[in-house]
LOSE-509742 format. One record per residue: x negated, y negated, z negated of N, C-alpha, C in turn. Coordinates in steps of 0.1 Angstrom, whole numbers, always signed. Layout:
LOSE-509742
REC:nu:nv:nw:cau:cav:caw:cu:cv:cw
REC:X:Y:Z:X:Y:Z:X:Y:Z .
...
end
This chain:
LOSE-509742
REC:nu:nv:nw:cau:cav:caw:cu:cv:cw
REC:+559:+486:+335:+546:+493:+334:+534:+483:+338 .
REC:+521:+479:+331:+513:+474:+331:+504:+483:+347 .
REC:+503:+492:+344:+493:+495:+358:+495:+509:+361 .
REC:+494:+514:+372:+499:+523:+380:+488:+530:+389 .
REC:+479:+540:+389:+472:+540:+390:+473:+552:+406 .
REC:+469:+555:+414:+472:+558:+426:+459:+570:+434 .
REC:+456:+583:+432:+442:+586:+431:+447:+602:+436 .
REC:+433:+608:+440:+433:+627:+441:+434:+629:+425 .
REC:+443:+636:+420:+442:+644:+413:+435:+657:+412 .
REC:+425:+656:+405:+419:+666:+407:+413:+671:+393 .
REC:+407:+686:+391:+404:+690:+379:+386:+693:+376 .
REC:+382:+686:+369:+370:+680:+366:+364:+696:+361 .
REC:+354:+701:+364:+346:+713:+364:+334:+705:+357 .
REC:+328:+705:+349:+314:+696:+348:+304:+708:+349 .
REC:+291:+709:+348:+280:+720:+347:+266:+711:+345 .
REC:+257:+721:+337:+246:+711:+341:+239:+722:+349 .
REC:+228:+707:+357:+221:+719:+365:+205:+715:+363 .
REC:+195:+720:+377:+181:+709:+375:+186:+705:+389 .
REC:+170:+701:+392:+169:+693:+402:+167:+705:+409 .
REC:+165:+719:+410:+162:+726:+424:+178:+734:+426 .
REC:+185:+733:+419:+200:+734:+425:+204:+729:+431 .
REC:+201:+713:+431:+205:+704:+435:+201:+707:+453 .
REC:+187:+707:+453:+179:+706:+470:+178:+723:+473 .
REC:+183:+730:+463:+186:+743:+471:+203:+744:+477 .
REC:+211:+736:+473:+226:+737:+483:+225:+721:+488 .
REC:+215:+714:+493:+216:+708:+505:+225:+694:+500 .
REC:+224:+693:+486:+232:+680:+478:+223:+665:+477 .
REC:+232:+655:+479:+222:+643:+476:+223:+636:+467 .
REC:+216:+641:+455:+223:+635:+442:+229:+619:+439 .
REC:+233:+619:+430:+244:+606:+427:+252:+604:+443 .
REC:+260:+616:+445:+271:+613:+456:+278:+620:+458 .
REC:+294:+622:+464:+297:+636:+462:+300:+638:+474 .
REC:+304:+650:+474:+303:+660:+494:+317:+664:+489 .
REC:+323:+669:+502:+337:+669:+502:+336:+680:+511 .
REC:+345:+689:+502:+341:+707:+508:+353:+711:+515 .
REC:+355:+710:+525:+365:+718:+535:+367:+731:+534 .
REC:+359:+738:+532:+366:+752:+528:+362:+759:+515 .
REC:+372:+763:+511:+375:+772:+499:+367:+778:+492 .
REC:+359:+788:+501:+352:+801:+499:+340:+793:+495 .
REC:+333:+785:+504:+320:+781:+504:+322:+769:+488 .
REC:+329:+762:+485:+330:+757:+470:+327:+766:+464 .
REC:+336:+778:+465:+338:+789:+450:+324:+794:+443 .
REC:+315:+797:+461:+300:+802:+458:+289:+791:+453 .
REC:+290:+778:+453:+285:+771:+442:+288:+775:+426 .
REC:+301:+778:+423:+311:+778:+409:+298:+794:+407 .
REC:+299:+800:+412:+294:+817:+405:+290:+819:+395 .
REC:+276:+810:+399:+263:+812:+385:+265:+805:+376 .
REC:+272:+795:+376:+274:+785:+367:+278:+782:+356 .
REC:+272:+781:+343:+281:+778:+335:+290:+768:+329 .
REC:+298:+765:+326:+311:+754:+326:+308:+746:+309 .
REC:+306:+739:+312:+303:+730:+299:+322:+726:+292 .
REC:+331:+719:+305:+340:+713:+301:+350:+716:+311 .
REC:+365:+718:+313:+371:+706:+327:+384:+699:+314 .
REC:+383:+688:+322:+395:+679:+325:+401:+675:+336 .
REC:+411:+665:+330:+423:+663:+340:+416:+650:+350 .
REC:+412:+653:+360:+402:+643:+365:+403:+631:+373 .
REC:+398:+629:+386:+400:+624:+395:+396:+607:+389 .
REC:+387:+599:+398:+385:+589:+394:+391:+579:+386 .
REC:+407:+572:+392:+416:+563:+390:+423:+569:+379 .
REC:+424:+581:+378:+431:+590:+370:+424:+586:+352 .
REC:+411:+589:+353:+399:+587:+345:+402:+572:+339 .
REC:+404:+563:+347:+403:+550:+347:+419:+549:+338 .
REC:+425:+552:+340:+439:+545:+336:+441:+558:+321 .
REC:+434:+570:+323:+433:+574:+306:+430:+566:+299 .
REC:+416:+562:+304:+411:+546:+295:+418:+539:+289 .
REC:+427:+531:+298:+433:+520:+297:+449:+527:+284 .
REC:+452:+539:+290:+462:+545:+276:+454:+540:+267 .
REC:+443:+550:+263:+437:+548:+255:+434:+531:+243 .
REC:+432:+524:+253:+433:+510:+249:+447:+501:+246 .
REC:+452:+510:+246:+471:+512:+241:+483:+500:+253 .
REC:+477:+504:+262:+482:+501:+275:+494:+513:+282 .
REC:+504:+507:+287:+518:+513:+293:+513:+517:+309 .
REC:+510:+527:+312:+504:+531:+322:+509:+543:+329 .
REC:+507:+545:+342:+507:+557:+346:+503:+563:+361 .
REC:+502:+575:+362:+497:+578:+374:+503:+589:+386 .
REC:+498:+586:+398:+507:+595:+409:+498:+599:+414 .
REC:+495:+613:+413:+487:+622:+424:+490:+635:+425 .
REC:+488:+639:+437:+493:+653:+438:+489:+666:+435 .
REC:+494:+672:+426:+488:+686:+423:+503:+701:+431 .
REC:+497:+712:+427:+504:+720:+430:+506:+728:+420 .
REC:+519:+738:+424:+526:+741:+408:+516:+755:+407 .
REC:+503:+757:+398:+497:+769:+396:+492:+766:+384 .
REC:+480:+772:+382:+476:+772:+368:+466:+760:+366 .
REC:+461:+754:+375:+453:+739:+374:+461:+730:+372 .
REC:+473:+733:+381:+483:+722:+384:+486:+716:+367 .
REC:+490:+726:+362:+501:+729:+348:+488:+721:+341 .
REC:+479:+724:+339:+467:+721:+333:+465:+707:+332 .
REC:+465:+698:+346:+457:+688:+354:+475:+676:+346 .
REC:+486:+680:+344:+495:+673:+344:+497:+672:+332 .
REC:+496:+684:+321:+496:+684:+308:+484:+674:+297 .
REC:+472:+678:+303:+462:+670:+302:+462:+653:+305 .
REC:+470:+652:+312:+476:+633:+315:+483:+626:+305 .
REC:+497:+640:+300:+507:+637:+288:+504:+634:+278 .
REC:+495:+645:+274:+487:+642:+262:+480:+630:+259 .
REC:+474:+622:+271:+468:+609:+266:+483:+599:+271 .
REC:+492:+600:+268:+502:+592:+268:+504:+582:+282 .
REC:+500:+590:+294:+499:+586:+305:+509:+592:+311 .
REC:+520:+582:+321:+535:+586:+327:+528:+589:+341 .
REC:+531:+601:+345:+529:+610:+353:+539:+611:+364 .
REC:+542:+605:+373:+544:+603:+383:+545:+608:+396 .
REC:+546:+624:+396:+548:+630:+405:+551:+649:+399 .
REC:+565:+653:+411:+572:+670:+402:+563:+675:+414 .
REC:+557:+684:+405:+550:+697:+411:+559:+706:+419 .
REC:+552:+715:+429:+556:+722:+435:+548:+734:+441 .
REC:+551:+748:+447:+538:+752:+450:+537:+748:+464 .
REC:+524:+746:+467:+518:+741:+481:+509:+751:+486 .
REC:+503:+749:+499:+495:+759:+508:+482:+759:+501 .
REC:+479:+744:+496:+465:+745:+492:+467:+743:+476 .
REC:+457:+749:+469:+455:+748:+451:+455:+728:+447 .
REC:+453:+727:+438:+452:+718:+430:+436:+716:+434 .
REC:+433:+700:+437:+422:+698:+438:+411:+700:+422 .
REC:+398:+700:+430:+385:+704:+418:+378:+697:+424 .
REC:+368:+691:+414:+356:+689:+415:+345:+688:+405 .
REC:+334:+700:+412:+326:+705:+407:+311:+690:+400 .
REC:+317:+689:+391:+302:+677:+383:+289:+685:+380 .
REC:+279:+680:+389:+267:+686:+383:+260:+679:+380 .
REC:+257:+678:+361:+246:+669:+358:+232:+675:+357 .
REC:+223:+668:+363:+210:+672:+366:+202:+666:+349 .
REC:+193:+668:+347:+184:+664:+336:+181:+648:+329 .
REC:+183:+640:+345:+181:+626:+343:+193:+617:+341 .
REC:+202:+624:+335:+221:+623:+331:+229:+618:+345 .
REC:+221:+619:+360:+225:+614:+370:+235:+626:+371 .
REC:+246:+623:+376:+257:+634:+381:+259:+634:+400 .
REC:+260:+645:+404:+262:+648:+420:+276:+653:+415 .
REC:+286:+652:+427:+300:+655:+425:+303:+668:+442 .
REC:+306:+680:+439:+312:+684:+449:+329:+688:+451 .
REC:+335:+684:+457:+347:+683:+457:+357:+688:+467 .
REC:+362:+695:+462:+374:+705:+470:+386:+697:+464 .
REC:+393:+689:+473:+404:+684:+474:+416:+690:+474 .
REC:+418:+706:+480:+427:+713:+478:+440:+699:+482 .
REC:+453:+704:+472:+466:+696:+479:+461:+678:+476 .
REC:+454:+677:+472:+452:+660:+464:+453:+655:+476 .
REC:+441:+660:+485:+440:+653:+495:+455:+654:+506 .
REC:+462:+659:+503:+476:+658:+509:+487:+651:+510 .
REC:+484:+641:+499:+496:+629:+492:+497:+623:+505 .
REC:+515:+622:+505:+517:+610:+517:+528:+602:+516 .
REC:+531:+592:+523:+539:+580:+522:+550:+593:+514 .
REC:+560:+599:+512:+570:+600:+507:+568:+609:+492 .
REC:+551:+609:+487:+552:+611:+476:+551:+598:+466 .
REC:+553:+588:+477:+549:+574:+469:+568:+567:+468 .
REC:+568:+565:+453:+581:+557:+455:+578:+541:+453 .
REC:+586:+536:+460:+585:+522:+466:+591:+514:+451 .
REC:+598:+518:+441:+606:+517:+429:+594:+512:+421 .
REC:+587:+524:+421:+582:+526:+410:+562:+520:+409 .
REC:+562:+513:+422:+553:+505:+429:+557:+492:+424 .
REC:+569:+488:+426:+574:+474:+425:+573:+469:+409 .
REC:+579:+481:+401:+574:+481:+383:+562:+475:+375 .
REC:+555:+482:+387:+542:+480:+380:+533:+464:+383 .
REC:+526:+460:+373:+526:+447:+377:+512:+448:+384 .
REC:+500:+459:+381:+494:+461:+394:+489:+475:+397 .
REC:+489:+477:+407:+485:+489:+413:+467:+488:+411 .
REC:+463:+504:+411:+449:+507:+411:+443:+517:+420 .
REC:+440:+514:+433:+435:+525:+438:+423:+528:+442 .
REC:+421:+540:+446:+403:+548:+448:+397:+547:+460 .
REC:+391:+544:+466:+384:+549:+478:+385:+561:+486 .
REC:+381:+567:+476:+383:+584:+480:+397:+585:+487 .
REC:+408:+582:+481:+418:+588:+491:+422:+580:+505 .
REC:+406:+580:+510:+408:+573:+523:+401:+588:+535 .
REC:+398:+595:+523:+389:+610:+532:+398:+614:+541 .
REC:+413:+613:+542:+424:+624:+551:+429:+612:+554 .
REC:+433:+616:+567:+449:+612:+573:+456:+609:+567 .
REC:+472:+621:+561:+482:+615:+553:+479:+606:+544 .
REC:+471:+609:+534:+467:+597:+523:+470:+584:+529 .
REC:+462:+580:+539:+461:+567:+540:+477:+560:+546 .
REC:+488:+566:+550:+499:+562:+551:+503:+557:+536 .
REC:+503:+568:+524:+506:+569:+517:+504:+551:+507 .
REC:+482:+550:+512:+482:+542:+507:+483:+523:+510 .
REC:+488:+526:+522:+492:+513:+530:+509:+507:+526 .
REC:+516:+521:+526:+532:+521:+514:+525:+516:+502 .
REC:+518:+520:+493:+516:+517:+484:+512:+499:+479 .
REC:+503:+497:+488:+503:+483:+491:+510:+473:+494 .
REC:+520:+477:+503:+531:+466:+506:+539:+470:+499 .
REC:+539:+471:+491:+553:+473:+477:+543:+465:+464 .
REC:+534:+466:+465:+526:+464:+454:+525:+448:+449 .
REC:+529:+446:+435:+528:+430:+435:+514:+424:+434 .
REC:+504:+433:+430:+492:+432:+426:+480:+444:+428 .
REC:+473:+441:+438:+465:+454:+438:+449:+455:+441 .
REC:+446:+464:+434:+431:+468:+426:+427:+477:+431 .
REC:+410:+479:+437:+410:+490:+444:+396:+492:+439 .
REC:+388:+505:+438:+376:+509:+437:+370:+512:+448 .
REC:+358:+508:+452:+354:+517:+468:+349:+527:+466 .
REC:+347:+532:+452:+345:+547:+450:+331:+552:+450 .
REC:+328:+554:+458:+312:+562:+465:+307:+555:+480 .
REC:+290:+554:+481:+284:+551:+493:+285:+559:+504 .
REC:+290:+571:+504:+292:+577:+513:+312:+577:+520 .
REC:+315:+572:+512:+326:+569:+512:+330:+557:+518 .
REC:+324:+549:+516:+322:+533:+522:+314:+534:+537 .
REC:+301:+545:+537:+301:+543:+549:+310:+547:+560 .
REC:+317:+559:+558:+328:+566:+562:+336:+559:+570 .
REC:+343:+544:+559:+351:+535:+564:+349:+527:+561 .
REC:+339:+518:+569:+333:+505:+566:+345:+500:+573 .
REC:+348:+498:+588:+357:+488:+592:+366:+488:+582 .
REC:+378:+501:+577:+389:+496:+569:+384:+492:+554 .
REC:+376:+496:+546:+377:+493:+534:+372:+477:+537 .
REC:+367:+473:+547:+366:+454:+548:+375:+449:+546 .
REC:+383:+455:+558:+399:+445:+563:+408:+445:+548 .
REC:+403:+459:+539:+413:+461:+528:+407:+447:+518 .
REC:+393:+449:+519:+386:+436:+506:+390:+422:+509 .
REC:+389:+420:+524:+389:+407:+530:+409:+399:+525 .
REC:+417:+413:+532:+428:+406:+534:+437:+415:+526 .
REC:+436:+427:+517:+444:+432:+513:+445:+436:+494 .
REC:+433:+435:+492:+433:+433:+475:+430:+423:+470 .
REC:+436:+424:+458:+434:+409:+449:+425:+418:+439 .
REC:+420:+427:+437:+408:+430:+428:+398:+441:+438 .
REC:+384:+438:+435:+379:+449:+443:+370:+454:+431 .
REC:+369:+466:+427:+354:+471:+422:+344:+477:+430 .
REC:+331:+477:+427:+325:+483:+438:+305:+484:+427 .
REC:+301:+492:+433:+285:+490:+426:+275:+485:+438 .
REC:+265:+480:+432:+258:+469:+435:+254:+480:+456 .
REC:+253:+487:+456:+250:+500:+468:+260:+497:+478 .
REC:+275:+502:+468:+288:+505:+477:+287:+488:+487 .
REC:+288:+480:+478:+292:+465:+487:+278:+461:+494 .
REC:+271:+463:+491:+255:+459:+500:+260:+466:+512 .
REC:+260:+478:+509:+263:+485:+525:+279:+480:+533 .
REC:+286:+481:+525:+299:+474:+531:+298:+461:+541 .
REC:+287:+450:+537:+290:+438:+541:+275:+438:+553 .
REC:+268:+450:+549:+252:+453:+559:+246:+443:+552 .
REC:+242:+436:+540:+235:+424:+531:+224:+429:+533 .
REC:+211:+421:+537:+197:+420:+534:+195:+417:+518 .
REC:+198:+412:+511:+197:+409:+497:+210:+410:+490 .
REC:+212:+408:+475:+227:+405:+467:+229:+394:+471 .
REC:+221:+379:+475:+225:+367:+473:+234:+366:+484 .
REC:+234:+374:+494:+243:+372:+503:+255:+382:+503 .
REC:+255:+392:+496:+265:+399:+484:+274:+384:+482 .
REC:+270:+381:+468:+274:+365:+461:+282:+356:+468 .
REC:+274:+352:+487:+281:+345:+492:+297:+347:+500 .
REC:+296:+365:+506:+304:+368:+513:+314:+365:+501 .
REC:+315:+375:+485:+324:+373:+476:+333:+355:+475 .
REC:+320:+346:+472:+325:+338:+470:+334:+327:+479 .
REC:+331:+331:+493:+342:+327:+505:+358:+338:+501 .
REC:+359:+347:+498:+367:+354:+502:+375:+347:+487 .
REC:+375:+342:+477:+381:+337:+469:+390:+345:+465 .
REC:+388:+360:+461:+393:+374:+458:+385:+375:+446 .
REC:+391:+385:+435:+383:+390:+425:+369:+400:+432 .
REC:+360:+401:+432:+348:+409:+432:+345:+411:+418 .
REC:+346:+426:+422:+337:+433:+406:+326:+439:+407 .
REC:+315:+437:+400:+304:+445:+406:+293:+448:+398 .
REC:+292:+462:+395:+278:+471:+386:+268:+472:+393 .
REC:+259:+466:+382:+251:+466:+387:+235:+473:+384 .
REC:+237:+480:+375:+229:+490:+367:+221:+484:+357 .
REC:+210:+487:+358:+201:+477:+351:+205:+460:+344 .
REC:+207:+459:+356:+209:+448:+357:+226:+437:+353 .
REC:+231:+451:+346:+248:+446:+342:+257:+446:+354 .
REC:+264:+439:+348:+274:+437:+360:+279:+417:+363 .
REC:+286:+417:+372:+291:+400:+379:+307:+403:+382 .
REC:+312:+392:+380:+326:+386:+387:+326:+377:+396 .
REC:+329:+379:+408:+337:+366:+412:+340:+362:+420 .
REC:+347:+353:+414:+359:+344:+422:+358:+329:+426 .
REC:+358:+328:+443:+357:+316:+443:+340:+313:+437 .
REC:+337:+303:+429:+330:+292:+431:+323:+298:+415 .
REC:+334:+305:+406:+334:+310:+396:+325:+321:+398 .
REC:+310:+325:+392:+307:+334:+385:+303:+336:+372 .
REC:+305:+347:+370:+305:+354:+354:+294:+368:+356 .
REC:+286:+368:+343:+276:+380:+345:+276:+382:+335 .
REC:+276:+396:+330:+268:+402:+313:+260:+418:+317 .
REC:+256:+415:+309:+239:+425:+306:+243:+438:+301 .
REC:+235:+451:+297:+235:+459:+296:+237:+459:+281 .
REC:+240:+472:+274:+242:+474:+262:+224:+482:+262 .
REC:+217:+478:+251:+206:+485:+252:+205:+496:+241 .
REC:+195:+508:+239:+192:+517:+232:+204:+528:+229 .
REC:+208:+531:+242:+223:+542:+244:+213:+555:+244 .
REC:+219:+567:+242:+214:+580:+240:+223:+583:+250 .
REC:+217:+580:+268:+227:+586:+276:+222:+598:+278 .
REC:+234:+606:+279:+235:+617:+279:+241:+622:+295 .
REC:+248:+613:+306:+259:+618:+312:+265:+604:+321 .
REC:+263:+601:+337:+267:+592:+337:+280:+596:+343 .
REC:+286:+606:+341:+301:+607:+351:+308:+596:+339 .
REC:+317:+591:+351:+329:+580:+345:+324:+568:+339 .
REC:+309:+567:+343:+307:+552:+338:+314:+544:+348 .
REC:+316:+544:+358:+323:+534:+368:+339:+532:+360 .
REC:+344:+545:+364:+358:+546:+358:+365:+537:+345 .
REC:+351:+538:+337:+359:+536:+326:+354:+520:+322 .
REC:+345:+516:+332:+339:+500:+332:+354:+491:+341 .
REC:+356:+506:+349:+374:+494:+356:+383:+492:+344 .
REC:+383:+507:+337:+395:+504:+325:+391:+493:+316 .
REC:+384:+495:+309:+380:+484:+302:+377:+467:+310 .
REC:+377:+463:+320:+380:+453:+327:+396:+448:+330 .
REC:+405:+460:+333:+418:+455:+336:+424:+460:+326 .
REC:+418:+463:+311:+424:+463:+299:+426:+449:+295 .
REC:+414:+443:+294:+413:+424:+292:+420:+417:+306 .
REC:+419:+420:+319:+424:+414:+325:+439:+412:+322 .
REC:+450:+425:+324:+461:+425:+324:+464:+417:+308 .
REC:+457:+412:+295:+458:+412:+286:+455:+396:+287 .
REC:+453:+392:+302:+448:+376:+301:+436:+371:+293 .
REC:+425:+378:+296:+419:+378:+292:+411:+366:+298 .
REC:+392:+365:+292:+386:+355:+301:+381:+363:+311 .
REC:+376:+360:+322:+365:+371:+329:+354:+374:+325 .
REC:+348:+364:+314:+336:+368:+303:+341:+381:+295 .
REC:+347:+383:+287:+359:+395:+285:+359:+403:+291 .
REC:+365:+407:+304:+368:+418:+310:+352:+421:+315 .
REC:+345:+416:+317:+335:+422:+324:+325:+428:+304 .
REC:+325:+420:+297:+322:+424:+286:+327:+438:+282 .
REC:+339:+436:+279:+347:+453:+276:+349:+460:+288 .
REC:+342:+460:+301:+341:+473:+309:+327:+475:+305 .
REC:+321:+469:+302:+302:+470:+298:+308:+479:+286 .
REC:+313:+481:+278:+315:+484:+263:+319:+491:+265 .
REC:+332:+499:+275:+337:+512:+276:+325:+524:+286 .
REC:+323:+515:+291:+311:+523:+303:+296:+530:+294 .
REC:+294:+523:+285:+281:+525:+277:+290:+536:+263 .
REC:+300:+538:+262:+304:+545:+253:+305:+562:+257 .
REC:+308:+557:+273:+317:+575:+277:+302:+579:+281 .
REC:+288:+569:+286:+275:+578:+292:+269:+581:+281 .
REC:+271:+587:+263:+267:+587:+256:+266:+601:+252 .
REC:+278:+606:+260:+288:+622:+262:+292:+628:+273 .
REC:+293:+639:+275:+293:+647:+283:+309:+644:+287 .
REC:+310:+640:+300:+323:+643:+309:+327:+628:+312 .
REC:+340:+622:+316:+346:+614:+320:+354:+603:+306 .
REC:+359:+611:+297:+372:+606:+290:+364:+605:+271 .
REC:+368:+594:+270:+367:+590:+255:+374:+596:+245 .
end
C-alpha cells in the first residue's frame, strides 16, 4: 500500500451560515472547537439546514484524494457500529479506499463535525468527536503500518489521551511518516509535542503559514525558512495568497496561486493540497510537482461546496 492514512473519523455535516451565528455561539471563525458534550453540539445542529455530509475527518479527506488520483491507499479510524458508523465506512469504499478498522457498538456515537460556511467561503468547524477520539494503541496494527510505504497523520488526534498512544505505535512501526498540524488552536494546545514530533519524528510536515509561525514563536516567515532549513526534514507550507514553499535543507521550492477561481468553500483546501503533494511525491516526483499539484487539487475542491472531488 502506497499510503495509510491515520485520522478521527468523523461525519462531515456542512451548513451555511452568516457572520452573526458565528458571534452569537461564541465561535472563532476559521477554527474549530471541540465539543465535550453531546447535548450542547446537538443545539447548534436544530435550526440548521444541511447542505451535504460526508465521510470526513481531515486525513481521511486527504487520502480520498489521493484514491482518487488512482493511488492504493487506505485508512484507520474509529467509528461505531450505528447509522453514521455504516455511513462514514461505506462512504470510504466507494471511493476505493481500504478501510482499516471492524466496527463495533461503543459508548460514544461516531464522531461529527458540524462545517459552518459563513458568506466569505471561510469555514469554522465544530466538532463532537464522539468514539474517533477513542482510537488507541490496539486499534493500530503494527502489520499493516509496516505495509505501507508512508504513514499520514493529523494533528487533531493529539486532542485525547488514548489517541496519542495509538499514535506514537503508529510511528515506530512506520517506514515513513507524514503529519499535518491540523489547526492553530491545535498547535497551540501542543506546542512542546508537535515540535519534538517536527524536529525528531517526521520526515514530512504540512502545516499553514499561522500553524508553524506559532509552533516555532517566529517574529517573521524568514525565520520560519531558517528553523525548516536546519532541521533538513520536508516542511510543507500554505501559504494563502501567497502560494505555498518546500523545504528541505538548503533546497527551496515555491509556487503561486491559481488565479480567477469562483471560490465558493474553503473546507479541504488544506486536505486535498497534502493529497495532491504526496500524490507526486510517492510518484517521485520533483518538489516543483508536488507543491504544483497540491496548488491544483486545493484550488479545485474551494470551487465547491464540501471537502471531496
Amino acid at each position: 500500500m502506497k499510503i495509510l492514512g491515520i485520522g478521527n473519523a468523523i461525519v462531515d455535516v456542512i451548513c451555511k451560515v452568516d457572520d452573526n451565528f458565528i458571534e452569537k455561539n461564541n465561535l472563532t471563525k476559521s477554527t474549530m472547537k471541540l465539543f465535550f458534550d453531546e447535548n450542547e453540539f446537538k443545539k447548534l445542529l436544530i435550526n440548521l439546514k444541511i447542505e451535504k455530509t460526508v465521510s470526513g475527518g481531515s486525513v481521511a479527506n486527504s487520502i480520498v484524494g489521493l484514491s482518487q488520483l488512482g493511488n492504493n491507499v487506505g485508512f484507520l479510524g474509529k467509528i461505531s457500529d450505528d447509522e453514521f458508523g455504516g455511513k462514514y465506512e461505506e462512504g470510504l469504499k466507494k471511493e476505493n479506499v481500504e478501510y482499516f478498522y471492524s466496527k463495533r457498538k461503543e459508548v460514544l456515537p461516531t464522531g461529527t463535525c458540524l462545517i459552518l460556511v459563513t458568506p466569505d467561503s471561510e469555514r469554522t468547524m465544530c466538532t463532537f468527536l464522539g468514539t474517533a477520539g477513542k482510537i488507541n494503541e490496539d486499534d493500530v496494527s503494527s502489520d499493516t503500518i509496516k505495509k505501507s510505504e508512508i504513514i499520514f497523520l493529523e494533528g487533531y488526534l493529539w486532542d485525547e489521551g488514548e489517541p496519542k498512544k495509538a499514535f506514537e505505535k503508529a510511528i515506530s512501526n512506520a517506514n515513513k511518516v507524514a503529519m499535518s498540524l491540523s489547526d492553530l488552536f491545535c498547535v497551540d494546545r501542543h506546542k512542546p509535542h508537535f515540535l519534538n514530533l517536527v524536529k525528531n519524528k517526521l520526515d514530512i510536515t504540512f502545516a499553514n503559514e499561522q500553524e508553524i509561525t506559532s509552533l516555532i514563536e517566529a517574529k517573521n516567515f524568514s525565520e520560519v525558512v531558517n528553523f525548516a532549513k536546519q532541521l533538513n526534514k520536508l516542511i510543507v507550507i500554505t501559504r494563502g495568497e501567497n502560494g505555498a514553499i518546500a523545504i528541505k535543507g538548503e533546497e527551496i521550492c515555491e509556487s503561486g496561486i491559481k488565479k480567477d477561481l469562483n471560490i465558493v468553500d474553503l473546507t479541504g483546501a488544506g486536505d486535498l493540497f497534502a493529497a495532491g503533494f504526496l500524490h507526486e511525491y510517492i510518484n517521485k516526483s520533483s518538489i516543483k510537482d508536488c507543491l504544483e499539484k497540491g496548488t491544483e487539487m486545493s484550488s479545485l475542491v474551494i470551487q465547491q461546496i464540501g471537502a471531496r472531488l
